[in-house]
N, C-alpha and C positions, 0 to 999 in steps of 0.2 A: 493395576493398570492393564488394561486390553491387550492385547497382542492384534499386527494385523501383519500377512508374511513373516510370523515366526519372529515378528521385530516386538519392543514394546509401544505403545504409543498412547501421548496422551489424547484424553476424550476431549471430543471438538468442546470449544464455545463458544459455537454458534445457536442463536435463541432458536429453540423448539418451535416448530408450529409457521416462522415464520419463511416467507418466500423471498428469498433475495436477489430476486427478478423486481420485486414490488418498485415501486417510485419513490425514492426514500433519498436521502442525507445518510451518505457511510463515513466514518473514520476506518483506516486502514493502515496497519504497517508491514511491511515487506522486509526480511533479514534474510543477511547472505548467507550461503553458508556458513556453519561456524564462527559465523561474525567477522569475517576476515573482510579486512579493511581496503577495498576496490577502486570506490567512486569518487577521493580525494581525503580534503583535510581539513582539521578546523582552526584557520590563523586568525588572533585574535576576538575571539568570538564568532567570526564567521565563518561558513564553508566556503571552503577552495576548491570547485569542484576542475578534477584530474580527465583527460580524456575519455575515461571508460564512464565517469559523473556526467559528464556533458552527452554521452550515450542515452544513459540513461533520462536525462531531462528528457532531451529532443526526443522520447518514443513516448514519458508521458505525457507530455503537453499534447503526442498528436494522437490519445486515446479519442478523445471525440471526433477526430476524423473517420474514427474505424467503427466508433460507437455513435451513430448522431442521437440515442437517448441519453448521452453520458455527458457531465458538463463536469469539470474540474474546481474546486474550490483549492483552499490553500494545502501546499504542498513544501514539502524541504529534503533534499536527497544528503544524506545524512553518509562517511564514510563506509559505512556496513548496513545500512538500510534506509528505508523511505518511506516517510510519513503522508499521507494525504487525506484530502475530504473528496471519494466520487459520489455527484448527485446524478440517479436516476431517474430522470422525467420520464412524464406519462406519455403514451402514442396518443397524439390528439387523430381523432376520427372524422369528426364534422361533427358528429350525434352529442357523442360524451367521451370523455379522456378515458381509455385505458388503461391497462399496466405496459409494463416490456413484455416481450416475446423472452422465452429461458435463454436464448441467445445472447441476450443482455444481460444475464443476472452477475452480478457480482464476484462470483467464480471465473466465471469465461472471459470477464473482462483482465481481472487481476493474472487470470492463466495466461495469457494474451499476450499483456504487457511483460512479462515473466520470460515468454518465451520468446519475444522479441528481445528483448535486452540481452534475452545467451546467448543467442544466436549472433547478434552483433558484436558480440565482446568478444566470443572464440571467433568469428572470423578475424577478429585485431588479435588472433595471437595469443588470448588469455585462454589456453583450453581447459582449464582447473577452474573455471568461474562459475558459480551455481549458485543459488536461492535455497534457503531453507524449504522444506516441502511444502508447507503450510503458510499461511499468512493469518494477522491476527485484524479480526475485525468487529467495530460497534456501532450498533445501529446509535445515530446520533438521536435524542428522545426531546429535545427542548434547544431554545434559543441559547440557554445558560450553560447548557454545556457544549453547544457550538462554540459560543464563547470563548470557552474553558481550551477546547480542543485547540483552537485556531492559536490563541497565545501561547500553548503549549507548541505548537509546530513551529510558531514566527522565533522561540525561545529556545527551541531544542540547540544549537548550536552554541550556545553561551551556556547550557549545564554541562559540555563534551565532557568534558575534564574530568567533573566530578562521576558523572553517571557511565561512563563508557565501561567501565568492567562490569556493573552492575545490570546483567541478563534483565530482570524481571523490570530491571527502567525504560528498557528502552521500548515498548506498546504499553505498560497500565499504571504508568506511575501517575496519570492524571485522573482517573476515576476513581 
C-alpha cells in the first residue's frame, strides 16, 4: 500500500484516463468520519433524519444552485453517510454542447458540499464532526445499472440493521 505524508493509503478507484469534469451520470457515497453516526436514525425502516441530517439535506439539495451544470438525481442521507446520483451536463454554447469547465468536475463539487456541511455542523456546536477524506465514486455505465443504483439508494434504509457494521456495504455492495 503507498504511503502519502508518511500515512498509508489506499490507491484511488477512480477510472484511469477519465475526466471527471466530463458530462456524465455519477453514483457517490460520502462517510463520516469513522462512521460515527451524525445525521440521525433509522426508525422502522426509514431515516429519521436528526438536526445535523437536515443540515445536510438542505446543502445537498442546494448543490445545483452553486453548480448550474449539476442536477441531483436520487439521494438518501444515511446516519454516517450519503448516497447520491450527481448528473453533469454539458455547457450548451449555441454552436455544439461542451463539457464543464474543471470547476465543475466532480471533486470540487463533492469537496464543496463536504466543506459546507462542517462548516455548518461546527458552527451548531459539533467541533469533532469530519468526513472521511475520500469519497467513493462510479461512473454510472448503463440504464441497468442506474436502475440497480437508484433501488439500492431508495432501499438502503431497510438493509440498516443488517449492513451497518459491515465497512465494505456501505458504497459496493451493489456492483
Amino acid at each position: 500500500m503507498p504511503k502519502y505524508k508518511n500515512k498509508y493509503r489506499t490507491t484511488s478507484a477512480r477510472l484511469k484516463g477519465w475526466d471527471y469534469s466530463s458530462a456524465w451520470w455519477y453514483y457517490i457515497t460520502i462517510n463520516t468520519k469513522d462512521h460515527k453516526e451524525y445525521f440521525g436514525e433509522i426508525v422502522d425502516g426509514k431515516m429519521k433524519l436528526n438536526s445535523l441530517g437536515l443540515v445536510c439535506e438542505d446543502i445537498w439539495k442546494n448543490i445545483p444552485k452553486h453548480y448550474k451544470l449539476a442536477e441531483l438525481d436520487y439521494h438518501v442521507i444515511m446516519p454516517n453517510h450519503v448516497h447520491g446520483i450527481i448528473i453533469l451536463n454539458p455547457v450548451e454554447t449555441g454552436h455544439a454542447p461542451s463539457l464543464p469547465k474543471s470547476t465543475n468536475s466532480l471533486s470540487n463539487i463533492v469537496g464543496s458540499f463536504k466543506s459546507a456541511v462542517t462548516k455548518s455542523i461546527r458552527e451548531n456546536g459539533h467541533k469533532n464532526f469530519a468526513w472521511q477524506s475520500r469519497f467513493y465514486d462510479r461512473i454510472i455505465r448503463d440504464e441497468k445499472e442506474l436502475f440497480r443504483i437508484r433501488k439500492y439508494i431508495e432501499q438502503n434504509p431497510l438493509s440498516w440493521e443488517i449492513d451497518k457494521d459491515k465497512n465494505e456495504n456501505i458504497c459496493e455492495d451493489l456492483l
